[in-house]
C-alpha positions as CSV (number, residue, x, y, z in Angstrom):
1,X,55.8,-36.2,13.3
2,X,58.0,-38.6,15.1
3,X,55.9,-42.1,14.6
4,X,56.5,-44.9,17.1
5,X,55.0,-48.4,17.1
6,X,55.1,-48.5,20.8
7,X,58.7,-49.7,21.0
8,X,60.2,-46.9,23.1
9,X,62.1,-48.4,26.3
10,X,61.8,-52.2,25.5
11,X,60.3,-53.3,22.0
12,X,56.4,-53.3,23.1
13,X,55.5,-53.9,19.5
14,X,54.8,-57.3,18.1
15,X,54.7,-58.1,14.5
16,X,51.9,-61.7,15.5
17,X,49.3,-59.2,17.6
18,X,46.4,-58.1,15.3
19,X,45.9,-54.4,16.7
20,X,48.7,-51.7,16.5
21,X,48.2,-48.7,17.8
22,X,50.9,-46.0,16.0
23,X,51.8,-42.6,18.3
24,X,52.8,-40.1,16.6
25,X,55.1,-37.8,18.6
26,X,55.6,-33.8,18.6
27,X,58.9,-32.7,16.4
28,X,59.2,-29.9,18.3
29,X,59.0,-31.6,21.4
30,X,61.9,-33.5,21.0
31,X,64.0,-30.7,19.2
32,X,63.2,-28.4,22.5
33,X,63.8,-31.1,25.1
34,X,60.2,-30.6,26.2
35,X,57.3,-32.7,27.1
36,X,57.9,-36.3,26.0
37,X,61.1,-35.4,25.6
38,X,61.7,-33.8,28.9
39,X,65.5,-34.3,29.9
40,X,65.0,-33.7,33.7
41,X,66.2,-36.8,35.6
42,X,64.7,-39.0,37.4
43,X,65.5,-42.4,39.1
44,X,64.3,-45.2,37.1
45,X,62.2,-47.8,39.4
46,X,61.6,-51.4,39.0
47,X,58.2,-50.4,37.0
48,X,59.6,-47.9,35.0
49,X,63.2,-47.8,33.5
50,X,63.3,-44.3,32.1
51,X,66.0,-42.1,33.4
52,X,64.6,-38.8,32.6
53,X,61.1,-37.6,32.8
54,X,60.6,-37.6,29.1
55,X,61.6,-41.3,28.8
56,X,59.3,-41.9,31.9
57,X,56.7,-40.4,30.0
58,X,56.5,-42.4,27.0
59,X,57.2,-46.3,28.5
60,X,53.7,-45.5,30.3
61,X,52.0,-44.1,27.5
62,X,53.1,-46.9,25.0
63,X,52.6,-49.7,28.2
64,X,48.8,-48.0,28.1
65,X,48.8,-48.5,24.4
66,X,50.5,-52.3,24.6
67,X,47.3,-52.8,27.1
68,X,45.0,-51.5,24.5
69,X,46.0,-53.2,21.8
70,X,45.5,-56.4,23.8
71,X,41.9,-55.5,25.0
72,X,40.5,-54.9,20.8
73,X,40.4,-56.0,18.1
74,X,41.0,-53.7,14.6
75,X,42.9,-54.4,11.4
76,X,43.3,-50.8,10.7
77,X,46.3,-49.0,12.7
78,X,45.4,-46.9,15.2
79,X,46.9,-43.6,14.6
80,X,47.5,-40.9,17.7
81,X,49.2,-38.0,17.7
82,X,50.6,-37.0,21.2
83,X,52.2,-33.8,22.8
84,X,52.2,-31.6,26.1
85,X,50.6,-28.1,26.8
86,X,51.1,-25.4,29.1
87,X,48.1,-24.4,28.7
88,X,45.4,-24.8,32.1
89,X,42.4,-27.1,30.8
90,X,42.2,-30.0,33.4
91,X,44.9,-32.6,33.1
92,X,44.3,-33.5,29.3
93,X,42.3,-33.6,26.6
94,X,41.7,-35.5,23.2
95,X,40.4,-34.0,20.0
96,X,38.5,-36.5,17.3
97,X,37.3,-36.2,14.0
98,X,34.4,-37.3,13.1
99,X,31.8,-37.9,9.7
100,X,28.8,-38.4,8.7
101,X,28.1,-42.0,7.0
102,X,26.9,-41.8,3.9
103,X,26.1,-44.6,0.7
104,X,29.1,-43.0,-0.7
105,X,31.7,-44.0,2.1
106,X,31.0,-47.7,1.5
107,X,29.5,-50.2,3.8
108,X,31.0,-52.9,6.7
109,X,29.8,-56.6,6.4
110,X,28.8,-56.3,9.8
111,X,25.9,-53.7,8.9
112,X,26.7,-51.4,11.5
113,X,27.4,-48.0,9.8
114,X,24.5,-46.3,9.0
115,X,23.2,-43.4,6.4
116,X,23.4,-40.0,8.2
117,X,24.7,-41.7,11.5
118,X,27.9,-39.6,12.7
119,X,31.1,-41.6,13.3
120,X,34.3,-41.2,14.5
121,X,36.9,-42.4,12.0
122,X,38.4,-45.2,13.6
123,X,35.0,-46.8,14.0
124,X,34.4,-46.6,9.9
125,X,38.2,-48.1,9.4
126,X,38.1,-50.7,11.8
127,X,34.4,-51.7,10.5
128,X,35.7,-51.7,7.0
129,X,39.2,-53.3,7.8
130,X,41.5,-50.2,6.3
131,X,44.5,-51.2,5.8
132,X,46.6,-48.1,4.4
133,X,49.1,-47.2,6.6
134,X,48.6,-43.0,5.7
135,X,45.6,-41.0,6.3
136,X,44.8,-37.5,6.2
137,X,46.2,-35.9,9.4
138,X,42.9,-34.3,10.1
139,X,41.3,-37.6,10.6
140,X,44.2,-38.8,13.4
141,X,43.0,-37.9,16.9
142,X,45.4,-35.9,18.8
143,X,45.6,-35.8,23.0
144,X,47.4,-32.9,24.6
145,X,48.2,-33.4,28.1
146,X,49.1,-30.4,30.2
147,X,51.9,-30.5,31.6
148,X,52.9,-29.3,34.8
149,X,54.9,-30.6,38.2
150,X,53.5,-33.7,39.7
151,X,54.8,-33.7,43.3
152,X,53.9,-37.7,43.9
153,X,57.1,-39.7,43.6
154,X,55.2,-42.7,42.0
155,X,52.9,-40.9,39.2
156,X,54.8,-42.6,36.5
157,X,54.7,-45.9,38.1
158,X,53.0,-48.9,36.4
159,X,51.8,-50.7,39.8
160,X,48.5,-49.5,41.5
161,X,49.0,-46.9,43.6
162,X,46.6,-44.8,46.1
163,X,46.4,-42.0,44.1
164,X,45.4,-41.3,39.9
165,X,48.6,-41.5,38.1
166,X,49.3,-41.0,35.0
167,X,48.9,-44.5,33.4
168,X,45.4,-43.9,34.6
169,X,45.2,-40.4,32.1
170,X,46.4,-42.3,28.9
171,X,43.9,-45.1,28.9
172,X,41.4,-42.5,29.7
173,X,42.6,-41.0,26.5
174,X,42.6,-43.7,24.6
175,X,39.3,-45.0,25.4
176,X,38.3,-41.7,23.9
177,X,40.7,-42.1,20.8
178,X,38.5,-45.9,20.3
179,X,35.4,-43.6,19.8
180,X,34.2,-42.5,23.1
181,X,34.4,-39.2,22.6
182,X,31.3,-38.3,19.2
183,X,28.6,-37.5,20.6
184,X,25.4,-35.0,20.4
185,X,26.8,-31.9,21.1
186,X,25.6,-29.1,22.5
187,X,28.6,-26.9,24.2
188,X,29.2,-23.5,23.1
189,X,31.5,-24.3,20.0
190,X,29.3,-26.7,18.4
191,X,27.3,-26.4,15.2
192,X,23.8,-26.3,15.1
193,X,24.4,-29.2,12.6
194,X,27.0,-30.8,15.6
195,X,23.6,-31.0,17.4
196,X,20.9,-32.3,15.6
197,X,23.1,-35.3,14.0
198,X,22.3,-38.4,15.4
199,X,25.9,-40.4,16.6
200,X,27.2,-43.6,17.1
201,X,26.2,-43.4,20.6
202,X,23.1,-41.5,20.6
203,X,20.6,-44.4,20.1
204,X,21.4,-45.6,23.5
205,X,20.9,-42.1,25.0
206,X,17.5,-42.2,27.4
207,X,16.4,-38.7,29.2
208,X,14.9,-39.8,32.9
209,X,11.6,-37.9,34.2
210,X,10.1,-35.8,33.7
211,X,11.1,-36.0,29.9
212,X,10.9,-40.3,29.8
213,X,11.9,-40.7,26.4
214,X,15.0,-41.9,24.2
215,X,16.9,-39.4,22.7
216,X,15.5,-39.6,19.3
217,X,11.6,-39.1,20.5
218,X,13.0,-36.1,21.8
219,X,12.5,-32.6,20.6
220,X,15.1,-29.9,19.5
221,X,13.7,-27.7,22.6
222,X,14.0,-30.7,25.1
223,X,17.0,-31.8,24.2
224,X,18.5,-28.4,25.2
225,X,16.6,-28.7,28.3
226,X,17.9,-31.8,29.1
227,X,21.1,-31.5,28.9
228,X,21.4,-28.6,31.3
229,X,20.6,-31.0,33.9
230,X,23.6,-33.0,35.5
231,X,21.6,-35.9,36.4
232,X,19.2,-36.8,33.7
233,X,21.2,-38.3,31.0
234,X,21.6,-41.8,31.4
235,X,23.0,-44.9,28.7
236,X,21.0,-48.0,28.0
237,X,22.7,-51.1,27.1
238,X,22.3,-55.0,27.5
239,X,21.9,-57.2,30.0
240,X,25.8,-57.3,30.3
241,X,25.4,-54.0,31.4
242,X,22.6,-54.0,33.6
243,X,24.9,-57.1,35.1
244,X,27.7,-54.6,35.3
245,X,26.0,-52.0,37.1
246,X,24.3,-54.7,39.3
247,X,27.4,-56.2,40.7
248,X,29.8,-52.9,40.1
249,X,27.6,-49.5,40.7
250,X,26.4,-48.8,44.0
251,X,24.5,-44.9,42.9
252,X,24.0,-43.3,39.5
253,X,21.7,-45.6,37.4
254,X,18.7,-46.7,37.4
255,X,16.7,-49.3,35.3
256,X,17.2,-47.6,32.2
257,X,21.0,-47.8,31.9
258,X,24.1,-45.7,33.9
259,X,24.5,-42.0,34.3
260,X,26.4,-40.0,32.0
261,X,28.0,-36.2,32.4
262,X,25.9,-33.9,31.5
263,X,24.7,-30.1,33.2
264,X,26.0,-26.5,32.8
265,X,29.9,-25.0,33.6
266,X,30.6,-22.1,36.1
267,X,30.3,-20.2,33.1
268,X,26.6,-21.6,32.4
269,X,27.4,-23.1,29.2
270,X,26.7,-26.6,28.5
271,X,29.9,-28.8,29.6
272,X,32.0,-29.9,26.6
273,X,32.4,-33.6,28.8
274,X,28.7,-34.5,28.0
275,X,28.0,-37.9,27.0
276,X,31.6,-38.1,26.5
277,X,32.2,-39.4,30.1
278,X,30.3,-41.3,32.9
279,X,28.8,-39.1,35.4
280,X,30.4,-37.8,38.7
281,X,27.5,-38.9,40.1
282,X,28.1,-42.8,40.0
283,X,29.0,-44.4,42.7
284,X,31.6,-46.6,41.5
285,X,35.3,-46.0,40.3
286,X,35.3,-45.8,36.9
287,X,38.2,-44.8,34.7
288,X,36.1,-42.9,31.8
289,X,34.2,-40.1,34.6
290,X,34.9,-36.9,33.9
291,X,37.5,-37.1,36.8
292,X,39.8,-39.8,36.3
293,X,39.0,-43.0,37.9
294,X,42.1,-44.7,40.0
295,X,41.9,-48.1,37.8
296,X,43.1,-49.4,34.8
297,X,39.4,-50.9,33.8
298,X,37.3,-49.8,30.9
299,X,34.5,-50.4,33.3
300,X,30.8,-49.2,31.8
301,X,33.0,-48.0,28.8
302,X,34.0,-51.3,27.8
303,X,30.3,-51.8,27.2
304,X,29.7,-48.7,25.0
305,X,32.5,-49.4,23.5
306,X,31.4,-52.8,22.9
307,X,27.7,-51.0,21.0
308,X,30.0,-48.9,19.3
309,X,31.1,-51.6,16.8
310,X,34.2,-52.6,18.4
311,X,31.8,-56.1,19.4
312,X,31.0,-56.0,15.6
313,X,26.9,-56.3,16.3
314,X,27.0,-58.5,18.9
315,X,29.6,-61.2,17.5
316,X,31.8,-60.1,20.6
317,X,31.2,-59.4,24.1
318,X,33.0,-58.0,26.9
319,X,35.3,-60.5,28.7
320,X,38.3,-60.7,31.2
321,X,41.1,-62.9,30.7
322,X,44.1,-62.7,32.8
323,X,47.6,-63.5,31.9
324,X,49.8,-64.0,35.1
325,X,53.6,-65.3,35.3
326,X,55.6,-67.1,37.9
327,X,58.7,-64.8,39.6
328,X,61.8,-66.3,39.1
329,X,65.0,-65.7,41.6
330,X,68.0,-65.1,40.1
331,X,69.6,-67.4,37.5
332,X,73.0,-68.6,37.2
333,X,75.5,-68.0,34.6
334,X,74.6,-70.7,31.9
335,X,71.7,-72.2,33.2
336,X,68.6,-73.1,31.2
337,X,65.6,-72.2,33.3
338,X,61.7,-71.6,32.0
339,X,59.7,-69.2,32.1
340,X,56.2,-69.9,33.2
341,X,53.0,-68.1,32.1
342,X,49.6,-68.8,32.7
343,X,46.4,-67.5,30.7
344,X,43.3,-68.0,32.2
345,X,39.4,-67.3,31.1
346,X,37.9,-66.9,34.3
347,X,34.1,-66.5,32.2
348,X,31.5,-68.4,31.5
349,X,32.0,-68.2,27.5
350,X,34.7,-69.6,25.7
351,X,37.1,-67.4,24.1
352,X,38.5,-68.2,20.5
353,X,41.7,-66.7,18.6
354,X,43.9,-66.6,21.8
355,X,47.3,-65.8,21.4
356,X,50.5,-64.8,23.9
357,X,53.6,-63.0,22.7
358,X,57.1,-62.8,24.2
359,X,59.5,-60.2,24.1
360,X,63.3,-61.3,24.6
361,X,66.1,-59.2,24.2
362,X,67.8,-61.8,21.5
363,X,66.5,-64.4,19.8
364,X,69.2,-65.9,21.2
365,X,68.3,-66.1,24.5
366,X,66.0,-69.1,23.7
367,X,66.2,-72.2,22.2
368,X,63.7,-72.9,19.5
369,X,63.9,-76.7,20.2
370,X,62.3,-76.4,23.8
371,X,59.8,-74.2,22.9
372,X,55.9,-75.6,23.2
373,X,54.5,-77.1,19.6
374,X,52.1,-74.2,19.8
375,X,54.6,-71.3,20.0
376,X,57.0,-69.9,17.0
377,X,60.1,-67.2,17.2
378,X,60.2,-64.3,14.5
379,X,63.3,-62.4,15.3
380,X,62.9,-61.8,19.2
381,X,59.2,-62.1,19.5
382,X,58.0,-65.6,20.8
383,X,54.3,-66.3,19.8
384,X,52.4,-69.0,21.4
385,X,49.1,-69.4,19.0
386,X,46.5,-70.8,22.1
387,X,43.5,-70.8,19.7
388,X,40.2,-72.0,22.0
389,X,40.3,-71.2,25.6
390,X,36.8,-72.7,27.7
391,X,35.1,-71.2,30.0
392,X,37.2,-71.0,33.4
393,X,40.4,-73.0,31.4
394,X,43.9,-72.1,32.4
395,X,46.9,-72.9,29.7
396,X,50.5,-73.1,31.0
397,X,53.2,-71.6,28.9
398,X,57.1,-72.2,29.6
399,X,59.2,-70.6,27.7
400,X,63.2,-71.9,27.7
401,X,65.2,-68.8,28.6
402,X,69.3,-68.7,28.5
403,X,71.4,-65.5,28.7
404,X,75.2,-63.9,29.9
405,X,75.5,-62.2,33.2
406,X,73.1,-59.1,33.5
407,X,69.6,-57.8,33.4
408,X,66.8,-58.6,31.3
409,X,63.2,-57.1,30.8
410,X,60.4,-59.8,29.4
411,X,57.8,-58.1,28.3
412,X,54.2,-60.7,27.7
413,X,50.9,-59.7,26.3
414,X,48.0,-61.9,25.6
415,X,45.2,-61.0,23.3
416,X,42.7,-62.6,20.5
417,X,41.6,-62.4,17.3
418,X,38.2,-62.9,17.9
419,X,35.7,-59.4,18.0
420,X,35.6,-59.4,22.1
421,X,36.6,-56.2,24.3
422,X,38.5,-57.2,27.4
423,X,37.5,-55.0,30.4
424,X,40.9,-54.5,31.9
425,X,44.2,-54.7,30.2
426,X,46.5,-54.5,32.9
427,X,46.2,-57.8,33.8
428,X,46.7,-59.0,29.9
429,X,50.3,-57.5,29.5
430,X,53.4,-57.9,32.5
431,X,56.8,-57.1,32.7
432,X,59.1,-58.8,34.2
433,X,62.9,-58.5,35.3
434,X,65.0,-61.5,34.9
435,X,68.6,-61.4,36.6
436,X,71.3,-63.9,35.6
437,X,74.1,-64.0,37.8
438,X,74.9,-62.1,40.9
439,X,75.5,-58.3,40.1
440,X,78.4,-56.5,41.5
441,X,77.4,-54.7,45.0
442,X,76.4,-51.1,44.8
443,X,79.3,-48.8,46.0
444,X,78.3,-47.1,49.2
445,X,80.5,-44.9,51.1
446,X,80.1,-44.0,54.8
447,X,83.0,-42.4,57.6
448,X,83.9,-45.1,60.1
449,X,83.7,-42.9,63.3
450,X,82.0,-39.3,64.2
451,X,81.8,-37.4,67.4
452,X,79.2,-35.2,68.6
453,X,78.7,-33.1,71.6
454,X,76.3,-34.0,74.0
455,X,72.9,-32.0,73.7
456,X,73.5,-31.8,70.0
457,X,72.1,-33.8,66.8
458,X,74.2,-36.0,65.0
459,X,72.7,-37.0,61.3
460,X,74.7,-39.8,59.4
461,X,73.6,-40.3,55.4
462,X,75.5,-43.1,53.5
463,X,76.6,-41.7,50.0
464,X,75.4,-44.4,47.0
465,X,73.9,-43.9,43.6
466,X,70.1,-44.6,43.9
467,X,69.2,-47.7,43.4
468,X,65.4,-48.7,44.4
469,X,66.6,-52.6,44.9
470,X,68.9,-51.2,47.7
471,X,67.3,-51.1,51.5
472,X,69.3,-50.3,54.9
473,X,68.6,-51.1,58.5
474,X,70.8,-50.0,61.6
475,X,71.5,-51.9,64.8
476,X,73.3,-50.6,68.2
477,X,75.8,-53.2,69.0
478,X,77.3,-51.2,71.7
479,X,75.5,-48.3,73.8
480,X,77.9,-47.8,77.1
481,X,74.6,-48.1,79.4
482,X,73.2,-45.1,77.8
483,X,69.6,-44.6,76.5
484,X,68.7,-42.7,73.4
485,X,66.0,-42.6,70.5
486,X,67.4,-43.5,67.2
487,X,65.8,-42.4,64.0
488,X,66.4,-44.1,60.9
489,X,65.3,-44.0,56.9
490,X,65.3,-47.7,55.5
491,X,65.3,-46.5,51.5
492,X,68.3,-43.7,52.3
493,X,70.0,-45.2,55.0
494,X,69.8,-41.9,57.0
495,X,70.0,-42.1,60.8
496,X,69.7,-39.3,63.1
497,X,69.5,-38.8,66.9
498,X,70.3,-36.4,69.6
499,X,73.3,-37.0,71.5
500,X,72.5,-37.5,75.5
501,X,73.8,-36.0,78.3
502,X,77.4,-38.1,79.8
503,X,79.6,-37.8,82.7
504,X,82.5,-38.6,80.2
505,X,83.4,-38.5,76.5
506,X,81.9,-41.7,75.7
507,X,81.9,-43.9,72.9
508,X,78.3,-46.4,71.0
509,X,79.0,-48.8,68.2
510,X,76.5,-48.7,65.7
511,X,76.1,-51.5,62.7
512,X,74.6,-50.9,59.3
513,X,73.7,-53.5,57.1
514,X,73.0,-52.7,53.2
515,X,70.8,-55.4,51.5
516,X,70.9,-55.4,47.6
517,X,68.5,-58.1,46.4
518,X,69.8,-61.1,48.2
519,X,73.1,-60.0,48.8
520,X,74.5,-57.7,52.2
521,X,77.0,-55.3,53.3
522,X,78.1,-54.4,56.6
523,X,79.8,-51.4,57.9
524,X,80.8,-50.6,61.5
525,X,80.7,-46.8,63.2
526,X,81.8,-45.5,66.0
527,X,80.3,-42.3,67.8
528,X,81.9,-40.1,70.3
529,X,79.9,-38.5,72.4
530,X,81.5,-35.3,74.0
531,X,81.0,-34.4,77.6
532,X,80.6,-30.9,78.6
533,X,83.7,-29.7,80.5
534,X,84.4,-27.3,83.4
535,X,88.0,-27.0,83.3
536,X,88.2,-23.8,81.6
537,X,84.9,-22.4,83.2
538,X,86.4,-23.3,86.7
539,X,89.8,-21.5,85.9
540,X,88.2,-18.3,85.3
541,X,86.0,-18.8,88.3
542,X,88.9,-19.5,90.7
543,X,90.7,-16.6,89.2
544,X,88.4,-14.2,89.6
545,X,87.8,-15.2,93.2
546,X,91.5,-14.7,93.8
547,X,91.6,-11.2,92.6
548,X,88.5,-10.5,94.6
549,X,90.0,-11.2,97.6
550,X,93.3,-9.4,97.0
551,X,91.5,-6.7,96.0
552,X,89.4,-6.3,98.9
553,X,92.8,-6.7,101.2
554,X,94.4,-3.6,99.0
555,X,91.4,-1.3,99.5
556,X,91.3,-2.2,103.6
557,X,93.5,0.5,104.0
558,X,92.0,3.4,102.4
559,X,88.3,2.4,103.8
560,X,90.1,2.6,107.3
561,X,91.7,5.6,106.7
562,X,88.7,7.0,105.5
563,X,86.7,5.9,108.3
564,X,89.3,7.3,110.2
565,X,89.3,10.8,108.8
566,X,85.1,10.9,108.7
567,X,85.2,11.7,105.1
568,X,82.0,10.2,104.0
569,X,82.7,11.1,100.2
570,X,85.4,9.5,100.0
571,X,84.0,6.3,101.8
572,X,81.2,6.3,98.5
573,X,83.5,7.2,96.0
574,X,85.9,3.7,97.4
575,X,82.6,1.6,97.5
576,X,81.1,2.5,94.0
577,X,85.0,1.4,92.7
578,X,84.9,-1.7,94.8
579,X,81.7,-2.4,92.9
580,X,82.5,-1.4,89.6
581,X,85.5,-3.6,89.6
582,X,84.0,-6.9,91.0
583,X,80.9,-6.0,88.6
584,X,83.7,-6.2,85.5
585,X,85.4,-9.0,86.7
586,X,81.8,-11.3,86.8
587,X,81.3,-9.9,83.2
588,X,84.9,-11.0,82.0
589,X,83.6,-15.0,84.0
590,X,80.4,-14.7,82.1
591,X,81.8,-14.0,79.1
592,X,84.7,-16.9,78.9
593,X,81.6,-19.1,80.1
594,X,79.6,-18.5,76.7
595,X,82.5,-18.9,74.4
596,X,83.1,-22.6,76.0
597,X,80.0,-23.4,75.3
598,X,80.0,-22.0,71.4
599,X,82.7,-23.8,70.5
């Protein structure tokens, strides 16, 4: 296995944060240029740097895993094991291993872990604060995601889009790889044994009418009933729950807690996603349903989660802070500026154990002396140790920044020590880009003048290296008293219209200005439209007129003499030649017509 610490694209680890989540990539991925090693290129975008899909790949799945490591809490690594599949089974799926607790696998201080209770292993090592860095590979949990084209131009982008990408598949993976994936089970595959253990989850499992019981009371035979229905299943929590699903879930609860998937395949087995997923049936967007929610929340999860252990008994709770920074517009060369950052606890409880980490570049690229008493520097990594954060409290953080010409990524994550789950992660880790000093223009290449004839369409496409920071708009400066409908493409700088109808061969000026960040370029182009001529089409007309009429004053004769003689034969025989040739010589017109016009 190839083992990353989340440090693909720009050094998302930090040596201060308390949780580390480990992937473990696919050796013969990478030897086969497949999967998350994919070499087909792509153009990197402000939100994702990677040049090929591979590298596009993995900066989302470790961002997802830099957001998760800010949301909990565990000394213990986190261990994953990642790889593609061309196999058909939804988008992805995770595989965990599981125990059963016993008075031989030792205890937590918390009390959680009970005898005969089944766990996944995360759960017991977090709980017990494992600290080896090797386990047995069985106990790692592995997701295979299935691998096939994605025709949206944006699925590996960081930034919310309208449709599920794929940052919105790995945290749905790794919520499951946190525990939320052992539960009863009761698909085909599982063990009569898989089925009658009770799980980490299942003491929050309540069956609604006609059955009106917790999961426990029930029996082996209504416990197979029940979970052939897709609507009966629900999960009780606490009143942070119920106040979730109050202000979040508008169908799919009731008072006893939130739906979860449950109900029979097209096959009429039981599904392998119940309890393991919230219900289709809820009427709120929620990343953990069976079908990927479009958000980067935990939502109900976070709560499960939460009853799980990863609250440790109630010493935690499920919160929201929010780290946010200030833009900055490009730097000059040599000049000190700050970064500001801002962490906020927009809750009613106080939060303690807060901490922010920066990622630079260098170590050199800020000067220890300037930086606030609360924050430190170990090799590139900034950490500003926040410690109590009240109830609806915002800290400012400016961090000195100083670097040569070029481009920089600053990558922030806030977190704490303390035993809460944050909801939503996204808006604990940010990117940004910092630019010191004006880059050089983008080289774009474009022909000065074109011509077109009228009638026809005329498509002009600037030739430049893509570049998402460049944009293009054209003008008509000069349009001879002519009207036409001008198309244009502001992210290609393609322009095409259809030439109008002229008198003359007449000539438009056109402008195109390139904008790169807050710079421009402008380029000049002249169009010639082409009339349609008649010269040649008029030559052949004229000329065929002429032999006409000489023609017809050759042939007077032998009509007269034919008339003369009464030979009426003769008089048919002269008219059908008459007709033949003028009939040839309208052809030949025709023809010379038609080959103007071609070329």
């Amino acid at each position: 296995m190839i083992k990353m610490f989340t440090s693909l694209l720009m050094g998302l680890s930090f040596a201060a944060s308390a949780t580390n989540v480990v992937i473990e990539y696919d050796d013969y991925e990478k030897s086969t240029k497949k999967g998350f090693f994919d070499k087909t290129q792509r153009t990197p975008t402000a939100d994702n740097p990677g040049t090929t899909v591979g590298e596009a790949r993995r900066f989302v799945l470790e961002y997802a895993a830099s957001m998760v490591e800010s949301q909990v809490l565990s000394e213990a690594d986190i261990f994953v094991s990642v790889k593609f599949s061309n196999v058909n089974f939804g988008s992805a799926a995770t595989t965990s291993s599981s125990y059963t607790h016993s008075e031989y696998s030792n205890y937590d201080e918390f009390g959680i872990l009970k005898d005969g209770v089944k766990y996944p292993y995360i759960i017991k090592r977090m709980l017990q604060n494992d600290l080896r860095k090797e386990y047995s590979a069985t106990e790692d949990p592995e997701i295979t995601f299935v691998d096939y084209p994605n025709n949206h131009s944006n699925y590996y982008s960081i930034e919310q889009q309208e449709f599920t990408r794929f940052l919105n598949l790995a945290l749905h993976e790794l919520v499951h790889v946190l525990g939320f994936s052992v539960s009863p089970c009761f698909a085909e595959y599982c063990t009569q044994q898989q089925s009658d253990t009770p799980t980490a989850n299942s003491s929050h499992i309540f069956a609604d009418s006609p059955y009106n019981k917790y999961w426990k009371e029930l029996t082996k035979s209504e416990r197979e009933e029940v979970v052939a229905f897709d609507n009966k299943i629900f999960y009780y929590g606490d009143d942070a729950l119920d106040n979730y699903i109050q202000y979040n879930v508008v169908g799919g609860h009731n008072e006893q807690g939130i739906m979860l998937h449950s109900g029979l395949t097209d096959s009429g087995s039981v599904s392998g996603q119940s309890f393991t997923h919230i219900s289709p049936f809820v009427e709120s967007t929620e990343l953990m349903k069976s079908r990927v929610g479009n958000t980067t929340s935990f939502g109900a999860a976070a709560y499960i989660l939460c009853d799980m252990g990863w609250c440790r008994d109630k010493r935690g709770w499920v919160t929201d802070f929010e780290l946010s920074h200030t833009p900055l517009d490009e730097i000059k060369l040599d000049e000190l500026v700050y970064l500001s950052y801002t962490l906020s606890n927009p809750s009613d409880k106080a939060l303690t154990g807060m901490f922010v980490d920066f990622e630079l570049t260098d170590p050199e690229h800020t000067d220890k002396t300037l930086l606030p008493e609360s924050c430190g520097i170990v090799e590139s990594v900034v950490t500003c140790e926040i410690g109590l954060l009240e109830p609806h409290q915002q800290v400012d953080l400016d961090i000195p920044f100083k670097a040569p010409l070029g481009t920089y990524s600053i990558f922030a994550k806030a977190y704490s020590k303390s035993y809460v789950v944050d909801i939503d992660g996204f808006n604990n880790v940010n990117q940004q880009q910092v630019q010191v000093g004006e880059l050089p223009f983008p080289d774009i290449t474009i022909a000065s003048s074109f011509s077109v004839n009228e009638g026809q369409a005329l498509f002009i496409i600037p030739e430049f290296d893509p570049n998402e920071s460049l944009s293009f708009d054209w003008a008509v400066i000069d349009d001879s008293g002519i009207n036409f409908e001008m198309n244009q493409n502001s992210d290609t700088g393609e322009i095409s219209f259809t030439a109008p109808d002229v008198e003359q061969d007449t000539s438009i000026t056109l402008y195109l200005t390139a904008n790169y960040k807050n710079q421009q370029q402008a380029f000049e182009v002249e169009i010639t439209i082409i009339a349609e001529t008649e010269t040649e089409t008029e030559t052949e007309n004229n000329s065929t007129n002429d032999n006409n009429s000489s023609t017809n004053q050759e042939l007077t004769k032998p009509q007269n003499q034919a008339q003369k003689s009464g030979g009426s034969m003769s008089y048919i025989v002269f008219l059908f030649l008459v007709a033949t040739l003028v009939v040839r010589k309208k052809l030949e017109v025709k023809t010379g017509s038609f080959q103007h016009v071609d070329s």
